[in-house]
C-alpha positions in Angstrom: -6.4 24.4 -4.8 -4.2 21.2 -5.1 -3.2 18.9 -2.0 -0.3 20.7 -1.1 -2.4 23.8 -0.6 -4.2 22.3 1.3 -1.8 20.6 3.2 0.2 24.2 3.9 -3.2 25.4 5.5 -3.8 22.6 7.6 -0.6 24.1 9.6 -2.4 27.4 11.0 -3.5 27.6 14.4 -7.0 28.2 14.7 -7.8 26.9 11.1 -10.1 23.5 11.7 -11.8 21.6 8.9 -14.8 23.2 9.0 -13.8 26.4 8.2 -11.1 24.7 5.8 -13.9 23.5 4.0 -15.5 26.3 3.2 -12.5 28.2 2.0 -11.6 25.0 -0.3 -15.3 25.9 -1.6 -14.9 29.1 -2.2 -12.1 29.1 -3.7 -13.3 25.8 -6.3 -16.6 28.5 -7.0 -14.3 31.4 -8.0 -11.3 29.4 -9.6 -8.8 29.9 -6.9 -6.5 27.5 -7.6 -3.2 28.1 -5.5 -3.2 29.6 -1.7 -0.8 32.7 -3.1 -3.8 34.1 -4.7 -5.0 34.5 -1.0 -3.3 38.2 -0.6 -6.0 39.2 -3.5 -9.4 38.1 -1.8 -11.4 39.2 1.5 -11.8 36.1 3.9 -13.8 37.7 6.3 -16.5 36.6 3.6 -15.8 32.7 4.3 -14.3 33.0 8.0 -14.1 35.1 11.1 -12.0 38.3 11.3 -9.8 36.9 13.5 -9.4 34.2 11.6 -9.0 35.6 8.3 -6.4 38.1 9.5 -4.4 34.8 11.1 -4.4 32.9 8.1 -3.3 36.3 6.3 -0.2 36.8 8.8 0.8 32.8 8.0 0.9 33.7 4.4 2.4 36.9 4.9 5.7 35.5 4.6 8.1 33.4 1.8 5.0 31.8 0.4 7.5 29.7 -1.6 9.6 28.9 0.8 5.8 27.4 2.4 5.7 25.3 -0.5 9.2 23.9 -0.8 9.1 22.9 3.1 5.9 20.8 2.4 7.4 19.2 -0.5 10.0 17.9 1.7 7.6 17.1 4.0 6.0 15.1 1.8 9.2 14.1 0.4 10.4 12.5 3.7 6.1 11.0 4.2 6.8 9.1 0.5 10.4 7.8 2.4 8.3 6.0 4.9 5.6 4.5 2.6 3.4 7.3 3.2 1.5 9.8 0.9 -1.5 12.1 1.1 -4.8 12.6 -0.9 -6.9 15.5 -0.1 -10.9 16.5 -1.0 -10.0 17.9 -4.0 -8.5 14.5 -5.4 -10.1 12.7 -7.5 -9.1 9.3 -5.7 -10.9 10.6 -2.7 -14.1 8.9 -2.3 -17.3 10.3 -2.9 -19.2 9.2 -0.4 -16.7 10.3 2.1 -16.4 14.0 0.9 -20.7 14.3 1.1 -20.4 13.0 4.4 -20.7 14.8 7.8 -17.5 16.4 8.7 -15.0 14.5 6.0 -11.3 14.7 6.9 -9.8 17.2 4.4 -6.0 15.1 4.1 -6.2 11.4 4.1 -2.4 9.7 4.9 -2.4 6.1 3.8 -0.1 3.7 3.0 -1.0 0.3 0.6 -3.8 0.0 -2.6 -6.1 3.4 -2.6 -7.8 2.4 -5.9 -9.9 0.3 -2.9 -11.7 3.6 -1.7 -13.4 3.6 -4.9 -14.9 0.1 -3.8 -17.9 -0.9 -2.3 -17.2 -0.9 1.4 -19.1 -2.1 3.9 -17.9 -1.2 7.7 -17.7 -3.9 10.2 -16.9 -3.0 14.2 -17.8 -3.8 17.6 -16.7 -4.8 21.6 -13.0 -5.1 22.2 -13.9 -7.9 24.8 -15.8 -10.1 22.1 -17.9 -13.4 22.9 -17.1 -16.2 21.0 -20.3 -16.6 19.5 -19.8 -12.5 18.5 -16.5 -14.3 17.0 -18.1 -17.0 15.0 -21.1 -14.1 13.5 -18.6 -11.6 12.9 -15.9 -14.3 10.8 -19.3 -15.7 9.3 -20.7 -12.7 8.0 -17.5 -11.0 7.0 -17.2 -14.0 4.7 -20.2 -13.7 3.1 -20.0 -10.1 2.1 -16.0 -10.8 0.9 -17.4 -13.5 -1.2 -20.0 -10.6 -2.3 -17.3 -8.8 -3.5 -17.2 -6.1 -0.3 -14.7 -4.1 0.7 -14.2 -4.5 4.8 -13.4 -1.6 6.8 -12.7 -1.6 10.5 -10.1 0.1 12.9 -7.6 -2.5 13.7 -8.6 -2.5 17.6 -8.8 -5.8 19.6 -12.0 -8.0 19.2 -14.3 -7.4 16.4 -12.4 -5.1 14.5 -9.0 -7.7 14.5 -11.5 -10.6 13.3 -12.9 -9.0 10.7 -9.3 -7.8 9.5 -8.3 -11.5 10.1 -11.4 -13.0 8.6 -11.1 -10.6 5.3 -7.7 -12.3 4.6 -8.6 -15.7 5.5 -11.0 -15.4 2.8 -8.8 -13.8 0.2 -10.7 -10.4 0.0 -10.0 -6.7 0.6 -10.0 -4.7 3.8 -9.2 -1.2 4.7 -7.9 -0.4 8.5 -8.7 3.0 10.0 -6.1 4.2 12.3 -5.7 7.1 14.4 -2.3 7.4 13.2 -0.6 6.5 9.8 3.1 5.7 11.1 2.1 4.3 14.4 0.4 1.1 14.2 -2.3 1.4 17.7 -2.4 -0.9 19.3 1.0 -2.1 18.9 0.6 -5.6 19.0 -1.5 -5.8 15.3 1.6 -4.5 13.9 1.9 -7.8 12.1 -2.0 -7.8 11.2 -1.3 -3.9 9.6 1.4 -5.5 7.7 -0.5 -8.5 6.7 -3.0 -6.1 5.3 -0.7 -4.2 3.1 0.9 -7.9 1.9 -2.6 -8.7 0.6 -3.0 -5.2 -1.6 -4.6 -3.8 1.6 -5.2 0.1 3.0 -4.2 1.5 5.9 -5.2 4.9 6.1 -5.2 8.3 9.0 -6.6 11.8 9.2 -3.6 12.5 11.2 -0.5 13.3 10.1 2.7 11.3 10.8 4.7 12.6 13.7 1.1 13.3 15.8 1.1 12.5 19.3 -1.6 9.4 19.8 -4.8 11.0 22.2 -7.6 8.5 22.9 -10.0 11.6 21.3 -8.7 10.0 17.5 -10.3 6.7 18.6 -13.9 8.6 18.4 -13.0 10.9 15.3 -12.1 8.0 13.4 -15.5 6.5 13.8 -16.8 8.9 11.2 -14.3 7.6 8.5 -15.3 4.4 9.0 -19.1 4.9 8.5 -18.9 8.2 6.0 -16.6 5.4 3.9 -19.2 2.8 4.0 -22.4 1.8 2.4 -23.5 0.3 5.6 -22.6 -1.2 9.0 -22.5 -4.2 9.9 -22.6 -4.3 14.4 -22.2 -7.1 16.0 -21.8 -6.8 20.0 -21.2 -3.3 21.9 -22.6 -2.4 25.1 -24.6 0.4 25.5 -22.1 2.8 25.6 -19.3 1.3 23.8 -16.8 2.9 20.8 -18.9 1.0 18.4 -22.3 3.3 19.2 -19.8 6.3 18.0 -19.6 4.8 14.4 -23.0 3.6 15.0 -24.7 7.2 15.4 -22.6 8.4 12.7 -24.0 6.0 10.4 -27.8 7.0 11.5 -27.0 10.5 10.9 -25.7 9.7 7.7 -28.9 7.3 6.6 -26.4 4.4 6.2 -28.1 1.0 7.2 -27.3 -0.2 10.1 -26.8 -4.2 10.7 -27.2 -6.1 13.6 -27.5 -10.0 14.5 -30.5 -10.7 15.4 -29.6 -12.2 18.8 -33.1 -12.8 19.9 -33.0 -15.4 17.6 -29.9 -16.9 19.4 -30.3 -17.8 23.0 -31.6 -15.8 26.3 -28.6 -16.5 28.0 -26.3 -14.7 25.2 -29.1 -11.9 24.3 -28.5 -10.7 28.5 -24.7 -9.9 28.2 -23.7 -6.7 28.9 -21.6 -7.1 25.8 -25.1 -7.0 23.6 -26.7 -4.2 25.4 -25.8 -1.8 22.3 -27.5 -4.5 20.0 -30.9 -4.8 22.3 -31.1 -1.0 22.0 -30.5 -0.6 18.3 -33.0 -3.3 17.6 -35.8 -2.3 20.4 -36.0 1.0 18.9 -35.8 -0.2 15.4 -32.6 1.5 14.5 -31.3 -2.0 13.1 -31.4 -4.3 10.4 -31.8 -7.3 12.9 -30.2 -10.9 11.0 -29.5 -14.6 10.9 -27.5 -16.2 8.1 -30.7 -17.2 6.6 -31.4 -13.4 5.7 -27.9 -13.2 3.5 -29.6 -13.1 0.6 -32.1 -10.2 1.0 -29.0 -8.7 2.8 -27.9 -8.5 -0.6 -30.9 -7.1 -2.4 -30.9 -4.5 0.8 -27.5 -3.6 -0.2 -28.7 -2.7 -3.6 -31.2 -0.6 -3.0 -31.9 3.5 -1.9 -31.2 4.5 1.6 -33.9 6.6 3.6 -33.2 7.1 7.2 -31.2 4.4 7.8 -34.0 2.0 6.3 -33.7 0.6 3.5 -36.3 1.1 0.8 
């Protein structure tokens, strides 16, 4: 099947990405390659009943009158700066397709070549610390001058500095948003557009013209770790956003970063802000760090994942 297959499917009521997936399967292991080849094979061997005989009743219809209302659709995306990858692309990552649960449609707007990059995910508190500040702009510099490509979701806090700290030092980042054509929150409208002026990525799940639900904040999360080679956390409470993209990345035996804040002072180590980091490194779920560790950061970088530690 081809993107705007996919795309048309994505419309049925009932029809999530699991179940997407497995059709998109199927139909890649018997050369399915179009959705009006549907009529011909028995869903209820990939899906429900139920299901099957919705998504037959949706295609029961002008099936090419389907097509030429999502090439306008598309049409009027590509008017806005906006166009669509799906699984079955060949500019959609790799890593991101094996991953838990991958988004079937990717929106984006700016360079897509960069999902093909090395990208390292960087994310934490909303109500950062200044110190959090200095490790996050510090790091991020160090793995841009390593040739990494930043992703982070554009919030307040950790996420805008390591946007802001990407350009600063003339590298690449990617911004996961919960929607493509509505820049959340409003007031990094600039920083979205400073991104794409720098041959950046913005890039959504969602399609344009979705309402905005808190519940895309947490979905998101996945995109950012299932994109990335690692994560790099660096304050979050206990249960903060970050833990989301956090657990994710466990799941997913990506490493997962931390500062070694021990190492810092007492004071800072007790914030509530670092509660997230205290647990990740007490039970040995994080890569705890200082600067002086950038180096065999790198070599970590390099080598096989097993569990979330690195071999």
């Amino acid at each position: 099947m081809k993107t705007i297959d996919i795309a048309i499917l994505t419309n049925i009521k009932g029809l999530g990405s699991v179940n997407l997936i497995k059709i998109i399967n199927y139909c890649k292991a018997n050369n399915i390659n179009s959705i009006k080849k549907f009529a011909d094979i028995d869903l209820t061997k990939i899906v429900s009943k139920k299901l099957a005989q919705t998504i037959y009743n949706y295609l029961d219809t002008d099936i090419d009158n389907l097509y030429a209302n999502m090439k306008n659709i598309f049409s009027s995306y590509e008017n806005d700066g906006i166009e669509c990858i799906s699984i079955v692309d060949e500019q959609y990552p790799n890593i991101l397709r094996e991953s838990t649960n991958p988004p079937v449609l990717l929106y984006y707007k700016g360079n897509i070549d960069l999902l093909q990059t090395s990208c390292i995910a960087t994310i934490g508190t909303r109500n950062n610390t200044k110190v959090g500040k200095q490790i996050t702009s510090k790091t991020v510099k160090f793995l841009v001058e390593n040739n990494y490509t930043i992703v982070s979701g554009l919030a307040k806090g950790i996420d805008e500095i390591s946007h802001q700290a990407t350009l600063e030092n003339k590298g690449k980042t990617i911004a996961i948003l919960p929607l493509i054509d509505k820049v959340y929150p409003a007031i990094h409208k600039k920083l979205a557009q400073d991104i794409l002026d720098n041959d950046g990525l913005l890039i959504s799940e969602n399609k344009p013209n979705t309402a905005f639900h808190s519940s895309q904040l947490v979905k998101r999360d996945r995109i950012q770790s299932g994109l990335s080679k690692a994560v790099f956390v660096f304050e979050t409470s206990i249960n903060g956003g970050s833990m989301h993209a956090t657990k994710d990345a466990l799941k997913l035996n990506r490493p997962v970063f931390t500062p070694n804040i021990y190492k810092i002072n007492k004071e800072y180590s007790e914030l509530e802000q670092l509660e997230g980091i205290k647990n990740l490194i007490d039970t040995k779920r994080s890569i705890a760090y200082t600067s002086q560790d950038y180096n065999e950061i790198i070599k970590q970088l390099s080598s096989s994942f097993k569990q979330g530690i690195l071999l």
